[in-house]
SEKOL-418100 format. One record per residue (C-alpha): residue in three letters; x, y, z. Coordinates in steps of 0.02 Angstrom, whole numbers, plus 32768, in hexadecimal, padded with zeros to 4 digits. Layout:
residues N
AlaXYZ ...
***
This chain:
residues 260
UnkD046133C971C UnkCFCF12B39747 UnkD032126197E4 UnkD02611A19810 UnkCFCD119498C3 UnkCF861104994A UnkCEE5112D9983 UnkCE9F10F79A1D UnkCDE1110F9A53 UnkCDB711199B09 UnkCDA010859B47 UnkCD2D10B69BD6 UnkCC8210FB9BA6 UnkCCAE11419B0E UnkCC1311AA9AE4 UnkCC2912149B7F UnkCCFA121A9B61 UnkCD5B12C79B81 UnkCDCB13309B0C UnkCE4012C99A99 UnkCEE112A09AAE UnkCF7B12DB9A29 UnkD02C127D9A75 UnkD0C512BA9A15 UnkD16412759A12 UnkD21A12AE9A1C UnkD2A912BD9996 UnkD2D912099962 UnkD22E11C899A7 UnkD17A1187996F UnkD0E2115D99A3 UnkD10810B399CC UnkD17510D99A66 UnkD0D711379AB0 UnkD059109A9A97 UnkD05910549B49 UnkD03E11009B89 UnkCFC211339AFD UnkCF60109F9B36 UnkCF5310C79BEE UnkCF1D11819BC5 UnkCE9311369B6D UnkCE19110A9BF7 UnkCDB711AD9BD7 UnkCDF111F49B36 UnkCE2411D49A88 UnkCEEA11D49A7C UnkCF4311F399DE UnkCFFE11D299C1 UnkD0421210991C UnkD0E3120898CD UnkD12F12A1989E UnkD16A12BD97FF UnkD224126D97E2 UnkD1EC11FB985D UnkD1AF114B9871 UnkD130111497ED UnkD0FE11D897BC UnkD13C12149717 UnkD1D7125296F0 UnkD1FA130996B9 UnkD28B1375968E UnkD24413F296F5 UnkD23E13F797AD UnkD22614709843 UnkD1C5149998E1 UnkD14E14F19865 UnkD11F146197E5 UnkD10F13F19865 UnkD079145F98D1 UnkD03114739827 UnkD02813A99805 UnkCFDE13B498AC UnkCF621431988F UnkCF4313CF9805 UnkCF2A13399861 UnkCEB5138B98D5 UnkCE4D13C09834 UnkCE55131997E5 UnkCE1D12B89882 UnkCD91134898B7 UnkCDE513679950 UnkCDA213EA99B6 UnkCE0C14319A50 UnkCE7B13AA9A70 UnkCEFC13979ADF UnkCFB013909AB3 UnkD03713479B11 UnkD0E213509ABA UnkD18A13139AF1 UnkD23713629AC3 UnkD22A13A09A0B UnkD16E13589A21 UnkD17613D49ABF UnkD1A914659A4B UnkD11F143799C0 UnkD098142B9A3A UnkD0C814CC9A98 UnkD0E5154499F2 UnkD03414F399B2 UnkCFCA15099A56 UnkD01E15CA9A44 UnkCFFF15DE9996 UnkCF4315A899AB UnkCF1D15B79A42 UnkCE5D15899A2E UnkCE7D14E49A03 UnkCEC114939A8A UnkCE6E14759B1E UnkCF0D144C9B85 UnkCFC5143C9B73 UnkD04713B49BC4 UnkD11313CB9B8A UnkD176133F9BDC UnkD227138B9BEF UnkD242140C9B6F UnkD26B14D39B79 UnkD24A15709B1D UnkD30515969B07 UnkD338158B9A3F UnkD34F14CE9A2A UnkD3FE14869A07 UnkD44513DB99D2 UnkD49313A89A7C UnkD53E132C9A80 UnkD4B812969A85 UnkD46612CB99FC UnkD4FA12CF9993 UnkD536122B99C4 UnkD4A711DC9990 UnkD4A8123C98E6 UnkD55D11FF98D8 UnkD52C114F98FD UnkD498113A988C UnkD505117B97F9 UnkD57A11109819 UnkD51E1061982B UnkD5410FE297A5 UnkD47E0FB2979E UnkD4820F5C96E2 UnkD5170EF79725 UnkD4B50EA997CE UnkD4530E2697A7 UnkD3DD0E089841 UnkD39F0E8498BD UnkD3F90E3F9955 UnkD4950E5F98EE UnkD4570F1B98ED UnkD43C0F25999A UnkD4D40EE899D7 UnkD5250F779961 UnkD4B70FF199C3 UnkD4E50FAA9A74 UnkD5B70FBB9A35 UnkD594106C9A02 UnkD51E10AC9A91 UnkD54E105E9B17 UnkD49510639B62 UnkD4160FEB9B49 UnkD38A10359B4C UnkD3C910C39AE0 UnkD3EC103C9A65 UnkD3530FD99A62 UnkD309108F9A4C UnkD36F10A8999D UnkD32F0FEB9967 UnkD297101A9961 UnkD2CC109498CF UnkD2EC1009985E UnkD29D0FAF97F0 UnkD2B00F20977C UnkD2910F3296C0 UnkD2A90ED7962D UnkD34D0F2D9616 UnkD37D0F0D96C9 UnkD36C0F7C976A UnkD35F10249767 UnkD32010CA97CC UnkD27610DD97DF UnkD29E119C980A UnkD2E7121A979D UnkD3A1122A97EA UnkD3E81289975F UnkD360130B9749 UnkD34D13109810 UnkD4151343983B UnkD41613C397A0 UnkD371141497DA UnkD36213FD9896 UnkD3A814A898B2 UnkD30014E6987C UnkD2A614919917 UnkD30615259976 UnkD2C315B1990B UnkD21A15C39991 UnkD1F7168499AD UnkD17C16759A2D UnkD160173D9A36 UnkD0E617749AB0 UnkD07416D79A81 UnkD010168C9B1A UnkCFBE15F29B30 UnkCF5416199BD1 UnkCEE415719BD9 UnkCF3A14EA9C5F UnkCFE714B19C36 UnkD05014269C8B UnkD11314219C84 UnkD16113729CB8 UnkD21A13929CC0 UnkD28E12F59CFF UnkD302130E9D93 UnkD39112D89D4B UnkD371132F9CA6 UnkD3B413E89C7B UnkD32314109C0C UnkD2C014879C7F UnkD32014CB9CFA UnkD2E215549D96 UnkD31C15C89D18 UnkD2B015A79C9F UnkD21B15BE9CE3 UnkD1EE16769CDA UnkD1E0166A9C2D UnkD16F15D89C36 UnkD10B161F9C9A UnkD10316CE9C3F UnkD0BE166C9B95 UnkD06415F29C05 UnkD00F164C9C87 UnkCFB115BB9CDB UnkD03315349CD4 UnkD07D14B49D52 UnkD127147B9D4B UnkD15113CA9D91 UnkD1C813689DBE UnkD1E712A19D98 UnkD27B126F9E0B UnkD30812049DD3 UnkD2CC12129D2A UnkD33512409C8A UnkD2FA12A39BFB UnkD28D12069BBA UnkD22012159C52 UnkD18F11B89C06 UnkD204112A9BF7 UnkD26B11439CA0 UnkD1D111629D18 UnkD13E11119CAB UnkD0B410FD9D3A UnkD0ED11AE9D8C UnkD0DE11F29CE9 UnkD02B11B59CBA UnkCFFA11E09D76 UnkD030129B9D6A UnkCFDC12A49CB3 UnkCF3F125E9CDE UnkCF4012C99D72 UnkCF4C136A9D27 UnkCED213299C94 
***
Protein backbone atom coordinates (compact mmCIF):
# COMPACT_ATOMS: atom_id res chain seq x y z
CA UNK A 1 0.00 0.00 0.00
CA UNK A 2 1.38 3.30 -1.04
CA UNK A 3 0.96 5.34 2.43
CA UNK A 4 0.32 9.24 2.56
CA UNK A 5 3.51 10.90 4.30
CA UNK A 6 5.07 14.67 5.27
CA UNK A 7 8.45 14.92 4.36
CA UNK A 8 10.80 17.11 5.85
CA UNK A 9 14.48 17.77 4.50
CA UNK A 10 17.15 18.82 6.91
CA UNK A 11 17.17 22.05 7.28
CA UNK A 12 20.81 22.44 8.30
CA UNK A 13 23.40 21.60 5.66
CA UNK A 14 21.57 19.21 3.92
CA UNK A 15 24.24 17.66 1.64
CA UNK A 16 26.27 16.50 4.62
CA UNK A 17 22.77 15.33 6.64
CA UNK A 18 22.78 11.87 8.71
CA UNK A 19 20.50 8.76 8.43
CA UNK A 20 16.77 9.52 7.76
CA UNK A 21 14.21 9.74 9.91
CA UNK A 22 10.82 7.22 9.78
CA UNK A 23 8.25 8.68 12.88
CA UNK A 24 5.26 6.34 13.30
CA UNK A 25 2.28 6.94 15.00
CA UNK A 26 -0.03 5.17 17.45
CA UNK A 27 -3.59 3.52 17.07
CA UNK A 28 -6.10 6.38 16.41
CA UNK A 29 -3.17 8.71 15.31
CA UNK A 30 -1.41 10.35 12.13
CA UNK A 31 1.22 12.07 11.05
CA UNK A 32 -0.10 15.31 11.76
CA UNK A 33 0.13 15.06 15.59
CA UNK A 34 4.01 14.39 15.11
CA UNK A 35 4.61 17.71 12.83
CA UNK A 36 6.03 20.04 15.52
CA UNK A 37 8.31 17.34 16.60
CA UNK A 38 9.09 16.08 13.01
CA UNK A 39 10.21 19.58 12.42
CA UNK A 40 12.63 19.96 15.27
CA UNK A 41 14.31 16.47 14.40
CA UNK A 42 15.00 17.95 11.18
CA UNK A 43 18.05 20.08 11.83
CA UNK A 44 20.35 17.26 10.52
CA UNK A 45 18.22 14.75 8.82
CA UNK A 46 15.36 14.12 6.58
CA UNK A 47 12.16 13.23 8.76
CA UNK A 48 9.31 11.36 7.38
CA UNK A 49 5.86 11.01 9.07
CA UNK A 50 3.49 8.61 7.40
CA UNK A 51 0.09 7.61 8.05
CA UNK A 52 -0.54 4.19 8.56
CA UNK A 53 -2.97 2.47 6.80
CA UNK A 54 -6.70 3.03 8.36
CA UNK A 55 -5.30 6.11 9.40
CA UNK A 56 -5.34 9.77 8.59
CA UNK A 57 -5.16 10.54 4.84
CA UNK A 58 -3.57 6.82 3.92
CA UNK A 59 -5.86 4.48 2.18
CA UNK A 60 -8.27 2.45 3.55
CA UNK A 61 -8.15 -1.44 3.51
CA UNK A 62 -10.11 -4.31 4.81
CA UNK A 63 -7.07 -5.76 5.87
CA UNK A 64 -4.98 -4.75 8.75
CA UNK A 65 -2.19 -6.03 11.12
CA UNK A 66 1.27 -5.46 12.58
CA UNK A 67 2.39 -7.34 9.38
CA UNK A 68 0.78 -5.20 6.46
CA UNK A 69 1.62 -2.30 8.04
CA UNK A 70 5.86 -3.09 8.22
CA UNK A 71 5.30 -4.15 4.71
CA UNK A 72 3.70 -0.55 3.59
CA UNK A 73 6.71 0.53 5.39
CA UNK A 74 9.17 -1.45 3.74
CA UNK A 75 7.52 -0.30 0.95
CA UNK A 76 7.86 3.14 1.77
CA UNK A 77 11.46 2.79 2.42
CA UNK A 78 11.72 1.30 -1.28
CA UNK A 79 9.61 3.92 -2.80
CA UNK A 80 11.50 6.87 -1.21
CA UNK A 81 15.21 5.09 -1.70
CA UNK A 82 15.75 5.04 1.80
CA UNK A 83 18.76 3.47 2.93
CA UNK A 84 19.24 2.60 6.80
CA UNK A 85 16.94 4.84 8.32
CA UNK A 86 15.99 5.30 11.58
CA UNK A 87 12.69 4.44 13.01
CA UNK A 88 11.11 5.77 15.95
CA UNK A 89 7.60 4.38 16.63
CA UNK A 90 5.15 5.14 19.37
CA UNK A 91 2.52 2.68 20.86
CA UNK A 92 1.17 0.49 17.94
CA UNK A 93 3.85 2.76 15.88
CA UNK A 94 6.25 1.33 18.78
CA UNK A 95 5.20 -2.27 17.88
CA UNK A 96 5.55 -1.63 13.92
CA UNK A 97 8.86 -0.14 14.21
CA UNK A 98 10.22 -2.81 16.64
CA UNK A 99 8.82 -6.12 14.62
CA UNK A 100 10.33 -4.26 11.33
CA UNK A 101 13.86 -3.27 12.71
CA UNK A 102 13.68 -7.32 13.86
CA UNK A 103 12.46 -8.58 10.77
CA UNK A 104 15.21 -6.66 8.74
CA UNK A 105 17.52 -5.90 10.72
CA UNK A 106 19.96 -4.36 8.01
CA UNK A 107 17.89 -1.65 7.34
CA UNK A 108 17.73 0.35 10.11
CA UNK A 109 20.39 2.12 11.40
CA UNK A 110 18.73 2.82 14.84
CA UNK A 111 15.57 2.25 16.70
CA UNK A 112 13.50 4.71 19.23
CA UNK A 113 9.88 3.09 20.80
CA UNK A 114 8.27 5.78 22.96
CA UNK A 115 6.24 3.73 25.55
CA UNK A 116 5.33 0.45 24.13
CA UNK A 117 6.17 -3.38 25.24
CA UNK A 118 6.77 -6.70 23.74
CA UNK A 119 3.89 -8.32 25.70
CA UNK A 120 0.89 -9.51 23.11
CA UNK A 121 -0.97 -6.18 22.61
CA UNK A 122 -4.55 -5.77 23.98
CA UNK A 123 -7.38 -3.19 23.59
CA UNK A 124 -7.13 -1.58 27.10
CA UNK A 125 -10.59 0.04 28.92
CA UNK A 126 -9.46 3.43 27.05
CA UNK A 127 -9.29 1.99 24.03
CA UNK A 128 -12.68 0.69 24.14
CA UNK A 129 -14.20 3.79 25.26
CA UNK A 130 -13.08 5.56 22.54
CA UNK A 131 -14.26 2.76 20.06
CA UNK A 132 -17.62 3.06 21.87
CA UNK A 133 -17.67 6.77 21.46
CA UNK A 134 -16.71 7.11 17.87
CA UNK A 135 -19.53 4.58 16.96
CA UNK A 136 -21.72 6.28 18.63
CA UNK A 137 -21.31 10.03 17.41
CA UNK A 138 -24.14 11.49 15.41
CA UNK A 139 -21.51 13.14 12.86
CA UNK A 140 -24.16 13.64 9.73
CA UNK A 141 -26.45 15.30 12.34
CA UNK A 142 -23.66 18.15 13.67
CA UNK A 143 -23.44 20.77 11.59
CA UNK A 144 -20.17 22.73 12.55
CA UNK A 145 -17.06 21.40 14.07
CA UNK A 146 -17.30 23.21 17.41
CA UNK A 147 -20.60 21.34 17.71
CA UNK A 148 -18.36 18.11 17.38
CA UNK A 149 -16.04 19.03 19.83
CA UNK A 150 -18.17 19.89 22.47
CA UNK A 151 -19.70 16.18 21.88
CA UNK A 152 -16.12 14.94 22.42
CA UNK A 153 -15.44 17.11 25.61
CA UNK A 154 -19.25 15.55 27.15
CA UNK A 155 -18.04 12.09 26.34
CA UNK A 156 -14.27 12.22 27.34
CA UNK A 157 -14.10 14.25 29.88
CA UNK A 158 -10.41 15.37 28.87
CA UNK A 159 -9.51 18.00 26.68
CA UNK A 160 -6.81 17.22 25.23
CA UNK A 161 -7.97 13.67 24.59
CA UNK A 162 -10.73 15.34 22.74
CA UNK A 163 -9.07 17.81 20.63
CA UNK A 164 -6.92 14.59 19.83
CA UNK A 165 -10.19 12.68 18.33
CA UNK A 166 -11.05 16.16 16.26
CA UNK A 167 -8.45 15.89 14.46
CA UNK A 168 -10.00 12.54 13.06
CA UNK A 169 -12.65 14.33 11.32
CA UNK A 170 -13.20 15.70 8.43
CA UNK A 171 -15.71 17.62 6.49
CA UNK A 172 -17.10 16.32 3.16
CA UNK A 173 -19.65 17.05 0.90
CA UNK A 174 -21.85 14.63 2.69
CA UNK A 175 -20.92 16.06 6.04
CA UNK A 176 -18.19 15.01 8.65
CA UNK A 177 -16.88 11.90 8.84
CA UNK A 178 -13.69 9.67 10.07
CA UNK A 179 -10.72 10.12 8.38
CA UNK A 180 -9.58 6.66 9.98
CA UNK A 181 -11.03 3.36 9.41
CA UNK A 182 -12.98 2.73 12.90
CA UNK A 183 -14.91 -0.16 11.74
CA UNK A 184 -12.15 -2.13 10.06
CA UNK A 185 -9.71 -0.99 13.02
CA UNK A 186 -12.00 -2.54 16.19
CA UNK A 187 -12.80 -5.82 14.05
CA UNK A 188 -9.06 -6.31 13.19
CA UNK A 189 -6.99 -4.73 15.95
CA UNK A 190 -6.61 -8.04 17.62
CA UNK A 191 -4.16 -8.82 14.91
CA UNK A 192 -1.69 -5.95 16.09
CA UNK A 193 -1.16 -8.56 19.09
CA UNK A 194 -0.31 -11.51 16.91
CA UNK A 195 3.87 -10.36 17.06
CA UNK A 196 6.01 -13.65 17.53
CA UNK A 197 9.18 -12.11 18.08
CA UNK A 198 11.07 -15.67 18.34
CA UNK A 199 14.63 -15.47 18.94
CA UNK A 200 14.83 -12.35 16.49
CA UNK A 201 17.50 -9.64 17.54
CA UNK A 202 17.95 -6.30 16.57
CA UNK A 203 21.58 -5.63 17.94
CA UNK A 204 22.25 -1.99 16.36
CA UNK A 205 21.43 0.96 19.21
CA UNK A 206 17.94 1.05 20.49
CA UNK A 207 16.25 3.71 22.78
CA UNK A 208 13.13 2.95 24.97
CA UNK A 209 11.28 6.19 26.32
CA UNK A 210 8.72 4.88 28.73
CA UNK A 211 6.51 7.68 30.76
CA UNK A 212 6.46 7.60 34.54
CA UNK A 213 3.12 7.58 34.97
CA UNK A 214 2.44 5.12 32.17
CA UNK A 215 2.22 1.14 32.72
CA UNK A 216 3.56 0.35 29.32
CA UNK A 217 7.12 -0.77 30.24
CA UNK A 218 7.40 -1.74 33.49
CA UNK A 219 10.95 -3.13 35.55
CA UNK A 220 9.51 -6.27 34.51
CA UNK A 221 9.66 -5.91 31.21
CA UNK A 222 12.86 -5.32 30.56
CA UNK A 223 14.70 -8.62 30.33
CA UNK A 224 13.01 -9.34 27.38
CA UNK A 225 13.86 -6.08 25.83
CA UNK A 226 16.95 -6.40 26.40
CA UNK A 227 17.30 -10.17 25.25
CA UNK A 228 15.90 -9.05 21.49
CA UNK A 229 17.66 -5.74 21.93
CA UNK A 230 20.97 -6.30 23.18
CA UNK A 231 22.32 -2.72 23.07
CA UNK A 232 19.32 -0.78 24.20
CA UNK A 233 18.64 2.02 26.79
CA UNK A 234 15.55 2.34 28.58
CA UNK A 235 14.45 5.88 29.78
CA UNK A 236 12.40 7.47 31.68
CA UNK A 237 10.17 10.83 31.00
CA UNK A 238 8.76 11.83 34.47
CA UNK A 239 5.24 12.90 35.02
CA UNK A 240 4.48 11.92 31.65
CA UNK A 241 1.46 9.67 30.46
CA UNK A 242 1.51 7.24 27.72
CA UNK A 243 1.45 10.24 25.03
CA UNK A 244 4.86 11.31 26.17
CA UNK A 245 5.67 13.22 23.03
CA UNK A 246 2.73 15.29 23.86
CA UNK A 247 3.10 15.39 27.83
CA UNK A 248 6.96 16.14 27.97
CA UNK A 249 7.55 17.62 24.30
CA UNK A 250 11.07 19.41 24.88
CA UNK A 251 12.27 16.34 27.28
CA UNK A 252 11.23 14.21 24.66
CA UNK A 253 13.08 15.80 21.64
CA UNK A 254 16.13 16.30 24.14
CA UNK A 255 16.44 12.53 25.01
CA UNK A 256 15.86 11.63 21.12
CA UNK A 257 18.27 13.86 19.79
CA UNK A 258 20.56 12.71 22.38
CA UNK A 259 20.66 9.22 21.71
CA UNK A 260 20.55 10.09 17.78
Amino acid sequence: MQLFYRNYPANKDPEHSQDDLIILHGLFGMSDNWVSIGKQLSENRRVIIPDLRNHGRSPHSDKFSTELMVSDIKQLTSDLNLSNPILLGHSMGGRVAMEFALTYPDMVSKLIVADMNMRPAKLRPEHWNIFEIMQKAPLQEMKTIQEIELYFLDQIKIKKLSLFMLKNIKKTKLGFEWKLNFPVLLESFKATSGSDFGNAIFDNPTLFLRGGNSDYIMPEDYDQIREHFPVSFIETIEDASHWIHADKPNEFVHLVKSFL
